[in-house]
C-alpha atoms as one frame of an Amber mdcrd trajectory, in Angstrom:
protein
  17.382 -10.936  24.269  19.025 -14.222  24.702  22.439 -14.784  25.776  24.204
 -15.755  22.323  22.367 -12.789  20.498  23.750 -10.164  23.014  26.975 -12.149
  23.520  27.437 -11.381  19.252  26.042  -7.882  19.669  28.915  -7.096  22.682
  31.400  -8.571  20.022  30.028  -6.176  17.167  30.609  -3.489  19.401  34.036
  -4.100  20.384  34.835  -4.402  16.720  33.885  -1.122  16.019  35.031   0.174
  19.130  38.177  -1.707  20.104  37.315  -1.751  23.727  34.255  -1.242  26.206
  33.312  -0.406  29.496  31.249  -2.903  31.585  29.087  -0.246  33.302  27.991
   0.664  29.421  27.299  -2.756  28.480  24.801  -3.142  31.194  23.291  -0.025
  30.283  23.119  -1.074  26.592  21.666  -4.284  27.358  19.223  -3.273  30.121
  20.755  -6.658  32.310  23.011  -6.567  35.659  26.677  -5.884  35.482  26.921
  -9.859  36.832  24.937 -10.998  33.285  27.550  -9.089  31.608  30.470 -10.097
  33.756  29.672 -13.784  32.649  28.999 -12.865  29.068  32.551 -11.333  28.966
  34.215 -14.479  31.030  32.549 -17.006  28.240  33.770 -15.250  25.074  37.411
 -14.424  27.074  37.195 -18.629  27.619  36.194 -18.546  23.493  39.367 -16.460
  22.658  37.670 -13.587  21.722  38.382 -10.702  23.757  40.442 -10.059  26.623
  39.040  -8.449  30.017  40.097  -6.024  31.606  39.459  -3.808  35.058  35.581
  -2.323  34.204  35.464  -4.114  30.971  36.744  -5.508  28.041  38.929  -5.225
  24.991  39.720  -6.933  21.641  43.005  -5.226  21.050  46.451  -7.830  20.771
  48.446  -8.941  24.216  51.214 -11.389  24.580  48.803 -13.644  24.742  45.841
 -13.166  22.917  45.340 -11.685  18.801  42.401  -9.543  17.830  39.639 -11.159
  15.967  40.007 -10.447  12.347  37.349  -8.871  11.806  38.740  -5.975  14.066
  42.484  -6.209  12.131  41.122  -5.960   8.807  40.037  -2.591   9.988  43.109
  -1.120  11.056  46.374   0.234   9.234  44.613  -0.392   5.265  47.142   1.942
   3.915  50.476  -0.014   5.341  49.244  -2.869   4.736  48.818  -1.974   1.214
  52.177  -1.119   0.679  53.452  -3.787   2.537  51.481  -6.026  -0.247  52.216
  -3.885  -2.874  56.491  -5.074  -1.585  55.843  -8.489  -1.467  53.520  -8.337
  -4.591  57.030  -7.683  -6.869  58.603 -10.901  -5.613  55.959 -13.223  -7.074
  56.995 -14.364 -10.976  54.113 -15.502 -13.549  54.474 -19.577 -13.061  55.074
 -19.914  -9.724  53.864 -21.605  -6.691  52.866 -19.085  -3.502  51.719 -19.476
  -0.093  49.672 -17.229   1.838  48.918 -17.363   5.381  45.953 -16.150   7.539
  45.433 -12.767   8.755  44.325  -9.067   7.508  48.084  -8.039   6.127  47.711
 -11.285   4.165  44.158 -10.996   2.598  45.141  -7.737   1.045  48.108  -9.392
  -0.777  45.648 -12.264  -1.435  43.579  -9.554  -3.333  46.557  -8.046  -5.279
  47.789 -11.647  -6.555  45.071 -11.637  -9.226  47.620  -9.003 -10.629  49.545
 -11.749 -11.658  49.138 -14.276 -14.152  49.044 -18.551 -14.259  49.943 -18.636
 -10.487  48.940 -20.850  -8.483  48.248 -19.705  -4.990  47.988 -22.448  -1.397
  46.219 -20.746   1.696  44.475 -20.879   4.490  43.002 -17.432   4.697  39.176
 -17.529   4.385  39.056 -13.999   3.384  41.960 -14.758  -0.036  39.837 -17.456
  -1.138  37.113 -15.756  -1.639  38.499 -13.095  -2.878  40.713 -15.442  -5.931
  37.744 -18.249  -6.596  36.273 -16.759  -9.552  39.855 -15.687 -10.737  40.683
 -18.255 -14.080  44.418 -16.706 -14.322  44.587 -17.764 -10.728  45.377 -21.533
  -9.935  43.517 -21.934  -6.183  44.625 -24.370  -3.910  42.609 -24.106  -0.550
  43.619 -25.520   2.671  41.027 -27.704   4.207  41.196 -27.966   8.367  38.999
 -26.743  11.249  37.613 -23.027  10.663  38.761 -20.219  12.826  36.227 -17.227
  12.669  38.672 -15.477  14.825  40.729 -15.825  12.426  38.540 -16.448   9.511
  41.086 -19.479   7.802  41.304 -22.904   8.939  43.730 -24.543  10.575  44.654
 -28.175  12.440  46.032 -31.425  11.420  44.325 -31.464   8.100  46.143 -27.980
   7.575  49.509 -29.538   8.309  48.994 -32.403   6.395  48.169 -30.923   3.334
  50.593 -28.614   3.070  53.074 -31.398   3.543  52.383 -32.471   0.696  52.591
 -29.204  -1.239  55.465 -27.626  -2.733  55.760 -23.932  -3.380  58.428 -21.433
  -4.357  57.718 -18.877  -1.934  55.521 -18.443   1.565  54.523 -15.300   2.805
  54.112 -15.403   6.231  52.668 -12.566   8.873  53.380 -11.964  12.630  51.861
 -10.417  15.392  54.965  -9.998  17.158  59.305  -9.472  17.032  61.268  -9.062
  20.021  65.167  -9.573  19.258  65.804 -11.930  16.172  62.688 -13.816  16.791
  58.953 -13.767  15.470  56.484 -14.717  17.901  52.433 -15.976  17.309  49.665
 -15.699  20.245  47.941 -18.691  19.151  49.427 -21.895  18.671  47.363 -23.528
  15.680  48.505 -20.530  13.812  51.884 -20.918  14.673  52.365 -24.370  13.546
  50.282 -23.845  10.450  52.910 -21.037   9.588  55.740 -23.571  10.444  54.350
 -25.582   7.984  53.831 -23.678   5.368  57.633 -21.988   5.609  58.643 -25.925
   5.768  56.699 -26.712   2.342  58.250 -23.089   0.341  61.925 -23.028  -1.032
  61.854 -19.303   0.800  59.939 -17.217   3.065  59.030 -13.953   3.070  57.801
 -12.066   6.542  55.511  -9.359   6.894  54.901  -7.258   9.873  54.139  -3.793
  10.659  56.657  -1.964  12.388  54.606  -1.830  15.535  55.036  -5.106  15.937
  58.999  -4.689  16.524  59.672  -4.932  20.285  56.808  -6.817  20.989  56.795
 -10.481  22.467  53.983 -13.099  22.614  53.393 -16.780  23.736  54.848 -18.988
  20.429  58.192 -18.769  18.938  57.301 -18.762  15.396  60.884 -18.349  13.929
  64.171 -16.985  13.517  64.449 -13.839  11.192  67.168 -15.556   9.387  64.863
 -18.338   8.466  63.006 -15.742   5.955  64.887 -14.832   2.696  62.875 -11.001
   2.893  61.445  -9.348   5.586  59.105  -6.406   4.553  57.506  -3.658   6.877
  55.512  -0.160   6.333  58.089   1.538   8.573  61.235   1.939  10.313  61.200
   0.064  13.641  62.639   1.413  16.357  64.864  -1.209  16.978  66.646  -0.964
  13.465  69.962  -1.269  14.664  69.698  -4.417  16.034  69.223  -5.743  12.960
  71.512  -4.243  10.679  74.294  -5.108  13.583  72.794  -9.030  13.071  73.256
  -8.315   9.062  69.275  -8.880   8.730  67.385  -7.197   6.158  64.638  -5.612
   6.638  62.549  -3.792   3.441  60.239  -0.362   4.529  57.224  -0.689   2.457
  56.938   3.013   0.706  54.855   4.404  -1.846  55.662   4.317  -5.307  56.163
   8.194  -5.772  58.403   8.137  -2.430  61.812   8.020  -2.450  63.809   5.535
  -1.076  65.849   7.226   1.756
């Protein structure tokens, strides 16, 4: 098997699996632990895992967000109602931005919901979800393409959206820790600067798991965004009502709100 075959076979299996064991890997592949120590040390230098003692995982760390095609995976239900939130503050008419990531593909989905809106992203995974949508005016962001990610980011990314205008940007975080919103990977970070910078308002998104957590980019103030919507109480709720920030929990429909 040649090395870029196996190399995409080791990432298949950590998206299924979250995280594997080195000693397996060599089993799996019928090679020496050292083949598979230097598979896992050139997709760690690609961004696409992170190693670990006896192997390898592709779960988030301060440094380093899950490939997308791992996230998408995970939490469908939250993120659903999370969407489902955000969904109610979009108005027929008006001008929306949506960023990258899983949370923001399934609102992507929803938007069709809505009708004559025009709709600005980045996210590989909302466009083509809205291209064949006529009541659905599609704006996509050109740039360099992420498959981590799976949208496109870069100087192109920036420019463009500087010279958009929208009424609202919905924007998603891997991390909060205090009053601030923090990003693993720089490109996304300023693309999400960018896109807040080009909206009248800004709406965050971020599962609750996410409160408490830290990573490498300071992505923003919470008092930057005009609504802040998770699935669930965060631990750290206090802090925020004490810093008079808002902070919406996500519930079903047929739940009441208490």
């Amino acid at each position: 098997m040649k090395r870029d075959e196996r190399q995409n076979q080791i990432m298949d299996l950590l998206v299924e699996q979250g995280e594997i064991d080195m000693d397996r890997l060599a089993d799996h592949f019928a090679v020496s632990k050292m083949t598979v120590h230097r598979d896992l040390d050139d997709l760690e230098q690609a961004g696409l895992l992170r190693k670990m003692r006896g192997g390898a995982t592709i779960e988030a760390g301060n440094q380093f967000e899950s490939d997308f095609r791992f996230r998408v995976r995970q939490g469908s239900e939250a993120k659903s109602r999370m969407a489902r939130a955000a969904l109610k503050l979009i108005e027929p008419g008006m001008t929306v931005i949506i960023n990258d990531g899983s949370m923001a593909s399934v609102l992507g989905a929803m938007i069709a919901e809505k009708r004559s809106v025009s709709v600005i992203t980045n996210n590989a995974a909302i466009i083509d979800s809205l291209k064949s949508e006529s009541a659905v005016t599609l704006i996509a962001l050109g740039g360099t393409y992420s498959s981590k990610f799976n949208g496109f980011f870069g100087v192109v990314t920036e420019e463009t959206l500087a010279r958009l205008r929208a009424d609202i940007a919905f924007i998603s975080a891997p991390a909060v820790s205090g009053l601030e919103a923090f990003h693993m990977d720089e490109r996304a970070m300023r693309a999400k600067r960018a896109m807040m910078a080009s909206a009248e308002k800004s709406c965050l998104l971020v599962n609750h798991q996410r409160f408490g957590k830290s990573a490498l980019h300071r992505l923003a103030n919470l008092n930057e965004f005009a609504a802040i919507i998770t699935d669930a109480k965060p631990a750290s709720m206090t802090v925020y009502v004490k810093a008079g920030i808002e902070i919406e929990i996500a519930r079903d429909t047929d739940t009441p709100n208490v």
